[in-house]
VOGU-3710 file (C-alpha; in Angstrom, 3 decimals, decimal comma):
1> xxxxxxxxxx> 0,000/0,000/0,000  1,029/3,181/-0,952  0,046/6,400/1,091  -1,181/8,717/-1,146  0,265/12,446/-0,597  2,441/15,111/-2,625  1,819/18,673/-4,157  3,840/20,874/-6,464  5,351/24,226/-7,145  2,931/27,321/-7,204
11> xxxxxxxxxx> 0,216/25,740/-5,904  -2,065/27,860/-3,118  -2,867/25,880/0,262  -1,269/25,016/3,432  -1,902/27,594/6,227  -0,637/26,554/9,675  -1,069/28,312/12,689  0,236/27,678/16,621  -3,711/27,424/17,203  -4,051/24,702/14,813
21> xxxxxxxxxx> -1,280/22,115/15,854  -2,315/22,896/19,568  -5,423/21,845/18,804  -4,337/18,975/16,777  -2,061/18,069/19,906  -5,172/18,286/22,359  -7,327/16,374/20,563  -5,179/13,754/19,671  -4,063/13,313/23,638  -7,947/12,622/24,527
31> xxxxxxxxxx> -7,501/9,267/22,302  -4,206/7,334/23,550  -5,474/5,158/26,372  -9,000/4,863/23,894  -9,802/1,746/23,535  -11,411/0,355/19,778  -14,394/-0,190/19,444  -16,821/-0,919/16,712  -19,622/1,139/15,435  -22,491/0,558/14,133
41> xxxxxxxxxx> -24,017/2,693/10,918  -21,539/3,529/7,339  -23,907/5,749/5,396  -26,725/5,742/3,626  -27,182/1,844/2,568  -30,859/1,692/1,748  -30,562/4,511/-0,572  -32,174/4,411/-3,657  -30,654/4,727/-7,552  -30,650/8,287/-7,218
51> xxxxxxxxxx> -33,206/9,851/-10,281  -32,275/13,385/-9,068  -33,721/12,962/-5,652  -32,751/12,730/-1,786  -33,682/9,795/-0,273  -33,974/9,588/3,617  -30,783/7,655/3,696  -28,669/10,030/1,927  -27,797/13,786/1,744  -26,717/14,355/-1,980
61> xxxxxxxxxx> -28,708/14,113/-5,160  -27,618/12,101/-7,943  -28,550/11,505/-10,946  -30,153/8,368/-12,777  -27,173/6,841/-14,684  -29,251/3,346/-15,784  -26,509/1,957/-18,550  -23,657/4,469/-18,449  -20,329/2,672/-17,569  -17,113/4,379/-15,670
71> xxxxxxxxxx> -13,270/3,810/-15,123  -11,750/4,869/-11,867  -7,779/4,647/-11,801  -6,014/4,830/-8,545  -3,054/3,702/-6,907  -4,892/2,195/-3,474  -4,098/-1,681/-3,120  -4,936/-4,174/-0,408  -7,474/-3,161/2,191  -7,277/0,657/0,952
81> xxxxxxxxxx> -9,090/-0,623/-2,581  -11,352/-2,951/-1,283  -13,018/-0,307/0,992  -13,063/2,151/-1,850  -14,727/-0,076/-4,117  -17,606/-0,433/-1,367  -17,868/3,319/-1,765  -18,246/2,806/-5,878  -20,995/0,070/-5,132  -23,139/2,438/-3,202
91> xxxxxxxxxx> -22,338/4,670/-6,139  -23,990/2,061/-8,185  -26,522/1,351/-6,109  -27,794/4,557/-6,221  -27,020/6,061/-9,368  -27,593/2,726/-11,850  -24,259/2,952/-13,464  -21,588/0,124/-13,546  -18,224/1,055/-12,096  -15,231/-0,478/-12,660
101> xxxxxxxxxx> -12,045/0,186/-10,811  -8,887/0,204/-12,294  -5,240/0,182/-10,572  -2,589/2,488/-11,683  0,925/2,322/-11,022  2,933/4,717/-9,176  3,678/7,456/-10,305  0,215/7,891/-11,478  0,394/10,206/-13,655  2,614/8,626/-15,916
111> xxxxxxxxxx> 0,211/5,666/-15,966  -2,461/8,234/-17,045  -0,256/9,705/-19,717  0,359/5,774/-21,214  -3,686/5,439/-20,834  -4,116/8,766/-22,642  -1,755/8,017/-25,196  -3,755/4,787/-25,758  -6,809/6,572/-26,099  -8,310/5,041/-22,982
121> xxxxxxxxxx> -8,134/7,321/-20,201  -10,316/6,703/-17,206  -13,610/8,719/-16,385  -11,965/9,839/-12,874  -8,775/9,191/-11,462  -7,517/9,705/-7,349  -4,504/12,213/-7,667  -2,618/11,996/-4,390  -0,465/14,581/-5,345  -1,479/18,558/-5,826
131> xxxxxxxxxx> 1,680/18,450/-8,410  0,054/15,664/-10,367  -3,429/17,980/-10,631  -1,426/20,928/-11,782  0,765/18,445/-14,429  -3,003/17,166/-15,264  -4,153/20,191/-16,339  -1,274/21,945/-17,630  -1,447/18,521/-20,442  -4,959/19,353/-21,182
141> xxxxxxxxxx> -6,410/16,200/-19,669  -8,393/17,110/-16,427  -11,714/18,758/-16,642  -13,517/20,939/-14,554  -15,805/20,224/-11,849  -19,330/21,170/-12,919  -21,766/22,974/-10,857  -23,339/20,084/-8,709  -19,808/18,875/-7,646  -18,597/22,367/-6,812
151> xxxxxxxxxx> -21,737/22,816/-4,744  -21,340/19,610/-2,911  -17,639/20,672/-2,123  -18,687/24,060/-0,938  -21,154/22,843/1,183  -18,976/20,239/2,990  -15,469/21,342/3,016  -13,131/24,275/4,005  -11,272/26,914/1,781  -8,033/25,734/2,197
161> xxxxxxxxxx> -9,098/21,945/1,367  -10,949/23,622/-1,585  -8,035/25,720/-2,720  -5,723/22,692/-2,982  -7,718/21,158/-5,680  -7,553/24,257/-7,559  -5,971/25,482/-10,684  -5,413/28,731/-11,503  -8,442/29,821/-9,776  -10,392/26,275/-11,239
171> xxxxxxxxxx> -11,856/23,515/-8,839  -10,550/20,402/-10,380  -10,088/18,195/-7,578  -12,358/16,653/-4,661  -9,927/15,880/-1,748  -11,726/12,687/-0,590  -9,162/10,737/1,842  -6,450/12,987/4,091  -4,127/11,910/6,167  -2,941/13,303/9,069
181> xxxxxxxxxx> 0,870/12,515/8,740  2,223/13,687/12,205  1,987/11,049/14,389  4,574/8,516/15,642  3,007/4,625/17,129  3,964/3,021/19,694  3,895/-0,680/20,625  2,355/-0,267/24,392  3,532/-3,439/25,762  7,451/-2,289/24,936
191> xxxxxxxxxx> 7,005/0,981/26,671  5,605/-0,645/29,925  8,530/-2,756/29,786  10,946/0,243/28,984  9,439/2,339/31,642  8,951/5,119/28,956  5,938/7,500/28,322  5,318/9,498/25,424  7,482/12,472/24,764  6,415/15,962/23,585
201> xxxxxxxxxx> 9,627/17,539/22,748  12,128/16,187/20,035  14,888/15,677/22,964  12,570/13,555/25,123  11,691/11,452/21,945  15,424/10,801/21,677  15,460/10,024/25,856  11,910/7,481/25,108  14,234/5,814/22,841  17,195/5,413/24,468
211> xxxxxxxxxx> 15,032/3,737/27,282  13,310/2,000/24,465  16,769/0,379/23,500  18,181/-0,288/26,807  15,099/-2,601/27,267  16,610/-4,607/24,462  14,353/-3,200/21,721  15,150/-0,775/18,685  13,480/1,962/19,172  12,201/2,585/15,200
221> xxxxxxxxxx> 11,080/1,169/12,525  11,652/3,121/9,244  9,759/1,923/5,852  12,857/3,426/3,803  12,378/1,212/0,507  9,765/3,708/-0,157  10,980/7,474/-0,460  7,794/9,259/0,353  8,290/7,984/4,059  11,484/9,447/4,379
231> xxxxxxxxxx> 9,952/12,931/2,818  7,390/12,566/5,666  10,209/12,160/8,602  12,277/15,545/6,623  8,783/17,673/6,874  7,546/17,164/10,317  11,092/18,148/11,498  11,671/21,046/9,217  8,036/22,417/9,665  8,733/22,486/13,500
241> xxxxxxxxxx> 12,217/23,186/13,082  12,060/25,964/10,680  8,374/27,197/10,997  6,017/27,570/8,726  7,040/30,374/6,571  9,930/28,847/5,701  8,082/25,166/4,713  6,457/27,407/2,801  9,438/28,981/0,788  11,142/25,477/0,341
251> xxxxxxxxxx> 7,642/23,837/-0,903  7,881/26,653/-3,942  11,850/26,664/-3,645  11,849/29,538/-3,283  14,678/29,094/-0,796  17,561/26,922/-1,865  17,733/23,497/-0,309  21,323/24,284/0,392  19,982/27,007/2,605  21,090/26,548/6,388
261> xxxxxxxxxx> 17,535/25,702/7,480  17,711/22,406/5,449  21,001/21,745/7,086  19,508/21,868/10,659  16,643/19,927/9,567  19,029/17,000/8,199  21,124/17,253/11,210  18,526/16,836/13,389  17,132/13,420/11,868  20,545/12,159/11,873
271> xxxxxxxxxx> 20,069/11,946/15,489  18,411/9,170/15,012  19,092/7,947/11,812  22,901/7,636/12,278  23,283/6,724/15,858  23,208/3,174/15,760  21,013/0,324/16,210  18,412/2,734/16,691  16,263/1,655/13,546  15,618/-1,823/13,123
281> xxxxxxxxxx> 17,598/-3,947/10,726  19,859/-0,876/10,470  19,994/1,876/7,439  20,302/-1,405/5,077  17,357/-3,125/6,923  15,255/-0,359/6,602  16,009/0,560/3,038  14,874/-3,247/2,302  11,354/-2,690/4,439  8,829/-1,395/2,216
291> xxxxxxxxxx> 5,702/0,730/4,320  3,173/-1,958/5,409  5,658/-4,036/6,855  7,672/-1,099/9,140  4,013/-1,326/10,583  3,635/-4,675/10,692  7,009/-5,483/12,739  6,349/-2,977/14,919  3,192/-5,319/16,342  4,264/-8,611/15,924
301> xxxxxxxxxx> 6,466/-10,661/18,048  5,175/-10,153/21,339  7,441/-8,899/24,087  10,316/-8,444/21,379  9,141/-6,652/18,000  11,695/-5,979/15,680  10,870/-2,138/16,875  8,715/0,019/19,728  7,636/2,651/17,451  7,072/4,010/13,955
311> xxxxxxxxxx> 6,071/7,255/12,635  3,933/7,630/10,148  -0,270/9,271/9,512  -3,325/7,824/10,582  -3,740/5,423/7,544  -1,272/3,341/9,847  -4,743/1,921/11,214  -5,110/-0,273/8,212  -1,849/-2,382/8,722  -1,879/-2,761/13,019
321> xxxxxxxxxx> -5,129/-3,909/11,749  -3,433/-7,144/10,236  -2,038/-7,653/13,303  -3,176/-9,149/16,351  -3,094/-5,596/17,579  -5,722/-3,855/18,888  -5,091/-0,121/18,480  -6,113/2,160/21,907  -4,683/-0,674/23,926  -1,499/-2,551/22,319
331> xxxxxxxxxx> -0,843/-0,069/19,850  -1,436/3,473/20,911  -0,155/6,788/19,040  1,302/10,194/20,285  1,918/13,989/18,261  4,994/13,769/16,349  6,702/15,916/18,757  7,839/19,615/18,726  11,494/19,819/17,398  10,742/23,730/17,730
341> xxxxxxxxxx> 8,798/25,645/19,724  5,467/24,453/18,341  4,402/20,568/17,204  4,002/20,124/13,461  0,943/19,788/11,787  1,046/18,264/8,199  -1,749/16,732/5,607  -1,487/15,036/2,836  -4,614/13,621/0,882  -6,377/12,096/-2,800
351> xxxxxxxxxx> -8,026/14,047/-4,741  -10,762/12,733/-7,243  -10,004/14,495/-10,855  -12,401/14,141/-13,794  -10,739/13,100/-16,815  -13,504/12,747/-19,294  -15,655/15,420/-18,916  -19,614/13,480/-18,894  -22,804/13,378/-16,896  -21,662/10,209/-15,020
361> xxxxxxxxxx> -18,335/11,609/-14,117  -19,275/14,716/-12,690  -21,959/12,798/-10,815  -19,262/10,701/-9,048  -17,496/13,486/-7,924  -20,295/15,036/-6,811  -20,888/11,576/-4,653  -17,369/11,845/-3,785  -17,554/15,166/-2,316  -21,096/14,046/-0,377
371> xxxxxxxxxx> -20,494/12,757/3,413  -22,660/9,662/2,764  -19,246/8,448/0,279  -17,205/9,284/2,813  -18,710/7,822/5,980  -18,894/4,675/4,192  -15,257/4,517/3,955  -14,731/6,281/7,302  -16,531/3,238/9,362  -14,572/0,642/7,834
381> xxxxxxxxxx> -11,236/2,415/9,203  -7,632/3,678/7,881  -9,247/6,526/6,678  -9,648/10,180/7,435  -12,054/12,707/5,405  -11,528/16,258/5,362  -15,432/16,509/4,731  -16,623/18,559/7,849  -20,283/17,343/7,043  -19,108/13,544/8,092
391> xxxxxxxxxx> -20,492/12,527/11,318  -17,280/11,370/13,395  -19,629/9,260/15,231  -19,270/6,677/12,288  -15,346/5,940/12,594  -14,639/3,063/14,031  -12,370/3,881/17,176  -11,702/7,062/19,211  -8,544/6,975/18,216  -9,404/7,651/15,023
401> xxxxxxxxxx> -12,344/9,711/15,626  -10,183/12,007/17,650  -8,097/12,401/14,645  -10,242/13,224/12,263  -11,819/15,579/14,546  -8,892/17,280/15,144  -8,719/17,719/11,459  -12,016/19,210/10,497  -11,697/21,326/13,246  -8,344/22,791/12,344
411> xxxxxxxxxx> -10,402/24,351/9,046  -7,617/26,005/7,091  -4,795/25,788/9,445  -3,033/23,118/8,503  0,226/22,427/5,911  -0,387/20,505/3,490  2,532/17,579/2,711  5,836/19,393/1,163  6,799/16,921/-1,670  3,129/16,679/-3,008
421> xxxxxxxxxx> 3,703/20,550/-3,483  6,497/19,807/-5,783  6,884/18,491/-9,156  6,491/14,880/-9,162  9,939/14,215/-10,659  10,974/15,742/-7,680  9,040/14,793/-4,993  6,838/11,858/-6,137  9,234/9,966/-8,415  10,459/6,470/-6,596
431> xxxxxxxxxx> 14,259/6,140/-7,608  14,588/9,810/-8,128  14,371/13,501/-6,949  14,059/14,021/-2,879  12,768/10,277/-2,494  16,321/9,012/-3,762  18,173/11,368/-2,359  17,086/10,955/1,774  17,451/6,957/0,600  21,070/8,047/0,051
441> xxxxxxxxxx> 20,965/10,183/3,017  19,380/7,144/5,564  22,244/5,186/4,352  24,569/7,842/5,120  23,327/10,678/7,420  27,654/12,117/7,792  27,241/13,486/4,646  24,667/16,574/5,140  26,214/18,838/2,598  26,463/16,263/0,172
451> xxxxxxxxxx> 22,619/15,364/0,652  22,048/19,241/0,228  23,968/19,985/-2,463  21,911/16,788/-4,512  18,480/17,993/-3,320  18,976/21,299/-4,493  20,222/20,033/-8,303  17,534/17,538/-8,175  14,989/20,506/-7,102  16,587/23,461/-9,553
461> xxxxx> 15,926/20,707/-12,587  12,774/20,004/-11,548  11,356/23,518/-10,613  13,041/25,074/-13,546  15,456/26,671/-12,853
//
């Protein structure tokens, strides 16, 4: 499973305030000890096929799509795409059309330029980078959203979420799934033992896992085969570190990434990704462990997981869930903690993007951007919706329910994830761009400058100049 995120150069969004990651940080503290716990109702079942009316089960109107046939391309795999596609029956169910769902390959948008080339692009496609929506319509291949969609959006979701699907003033995309990205998981049973407790500063993160280690456990697990984890780690520190004015600058480069800000930043993870034996299997190890397994290991093996924590958003959820894990009680989660003076707060998120511009595509992401879609989704768990008209009653823990309600509630204060602000070749590319180059740097965090000077080549190509 990939976790969908990125954004790209000139592109609007991201606002974060002190308020906001407080609030984040407050909310999120109510849900550690929470225990799960299912929940009954997804949205709007008995729902009928939509001929332009509301039923009593559901809150958007659809229309009747009897015959019509649609192509959704995304990159979701595993339990991510078998909870979307119970989303796209409902669609059916109420709308009459037949949806089929069709996985892409990462990065997506060069699957959608082989599809368009072919002359068989999909109806609508899940972007999960801002960059790729920009790319999309700078090509000529994404469409507007028509009227019913933008109303639907309007009605259920804040500027700044609106704004990021936007193109040159243009609402193009429907951010359906978010993810809050600045949280770090902890195996519970291996802090008891350790005697630690969760830290709220960088320096007593570094303390947690020193006690973490002396308990005869490494302290992290890092999923470094993929890049975009790696970007993650570099963004919570810098946004803290730096603030957010200057995230801001480096998302649009317009700071260098040789600039000394960059350096601190890379120092600063070095403090754990160079001191030794602190991430499991060691850089080699983790350069080998793809995402859903740095989860994985961290909740298997009883008493002695190959780790005690690992950082990563709430979509985490998904993978404790093939564990014998229960999250609230053997895994529990705490704020990526403040490396500055204030905790970072950072988003990433899919976007729905119409690529052939008809009645039945506009209609799904006009479902898309309807809270009956995304409570389906929501109940089933791994999943956070930046649609404030979702009931968080319907997630399926408090854990999660705190999250997301720390997320609607943050409105526009919130920064949205660095790399999907750049171009993809930068920061969505694997093997290449910013991705590559903190693989390089995991493997060998001595050589700051070095890392620097290759970012900032990688970034100058990328950005233009």
């Amino acid at each position: 499973m990939r976790m969908s995120s990125t954004i790209r150069t000139g592109r609007t969004v991201k606002r974060t305030t002190r308020a906001a990651a407080t609030l984040a940080v407050a909310a999120l503290a109510l849900s550690l000890t929470a225990c799960g716990g299912d929940d009954d109702n997804g949205g709007g079942d008995n729902a009928d096929k939509g001929g332009g009316t509301k039923t009593p089960a559901s809150s958007v109107t659809l229309p009747k799509l009897d015959g019509e046939s649609l192509e959704v391309a995304a990159v979701w795999t595993g339990t991510e795409q078998e909870n979307f596609k119970k989303v796209l029956a409902e669609f059916e169910k109420r709308t009459g059309a037949k949806v089929t769902f069709v996985p892409a390959q990462d990065p997506i948008i060069n699957f959608l330029g082989s599809k368009i080339a072919g002359g068989a692009p999909p109806d609508v496609a899940m972007l999960p980078q801002p960059g790729a929506i920009k790319q999309a319509v700078d090509k000529g291949w994404a469409k507007p959203l028509g009227a019913e969609a933008t109303k639907e959006l309007g009605e259920n979701y804040s500027q700044g979420w609106q704004d990021i699907g936007k193109v040159d003033g243009k609402q193009y995309g429907v951010y359906y799934k978010a993810a809050n990205k600045s949280l770090i998981w902890y195996n519970a049973q291996v802090f008891e033992n350790a005697g630690a407790s969760e830290p709220k500063t960088w320096d007593e993160l570094l303390n947690t896992a020193q006690m973490v280690y002396d308990s005869g456990v490494t302290p992290f697990s890092v999923g470094g085969a993929d890049g975009w984890t790696l970007t993650d780690w570099f963004e919570n520190v810098y946004l803290s570190q730096a603030g957010p004015e200057k995230y801001d600058q480096l998302a649009k480069h317009e700071i260098k990434w040789t600039d000394p800000s960059v350096k601190q930043a890379l120092t600063t993870l070095a403090e754990i990704w160079g001191k030794k034996d602190f991430v499991a299997g060691g850089a080699s190890g983790a350069l080998q462990t793809e995402f859903p397994a740095s989860v994985t290991q961290t909740f298997t093996g009883g008493a002695q997981p190959k780790a005690g924590m690992v950082y990563e958003g709430d979509f985490v959820q998904v993978n404790i869930g093939e564990t014998k894990a229960k999250v609230g009680t053997d895994a529990k989660v705490f704020p990526f903690p403040a490396v500055g003076d204030t905790a970072p707060v950072v988003s990433g998120g899919d976007a729905a993007v119409v690529f052939k511009d008809s009645k039945a595509a506009q209609a799904l992401a006009t479902w898309l951007a309807s809270p009956d879609a995304a409570a389906i989704q929501a109940k089933l768990g791994g999943f956070l919706s930046p649609n404030k008209s979702v009931d968080a009653s319907v997630y399926p823990n408090e854990v999660q329910k705190k999250i997301a309600e720390a997320l609607v509630a943050a409105g526009d204060d919130f920064r949205f994830d660095m790399s999907d602000q750049a171009p993809q070749a930068f920061g969505g590319t694997p093997g290449k761009g910013e991705w590559k180059t903190l693989q390089d740097f995991l493997k060998n965090p001595k050589d700051v400058a070095g890392a620097q000077a290759k970012l900032e080549a990688d970034a100058a190509a990328a950005y233009g100049g």
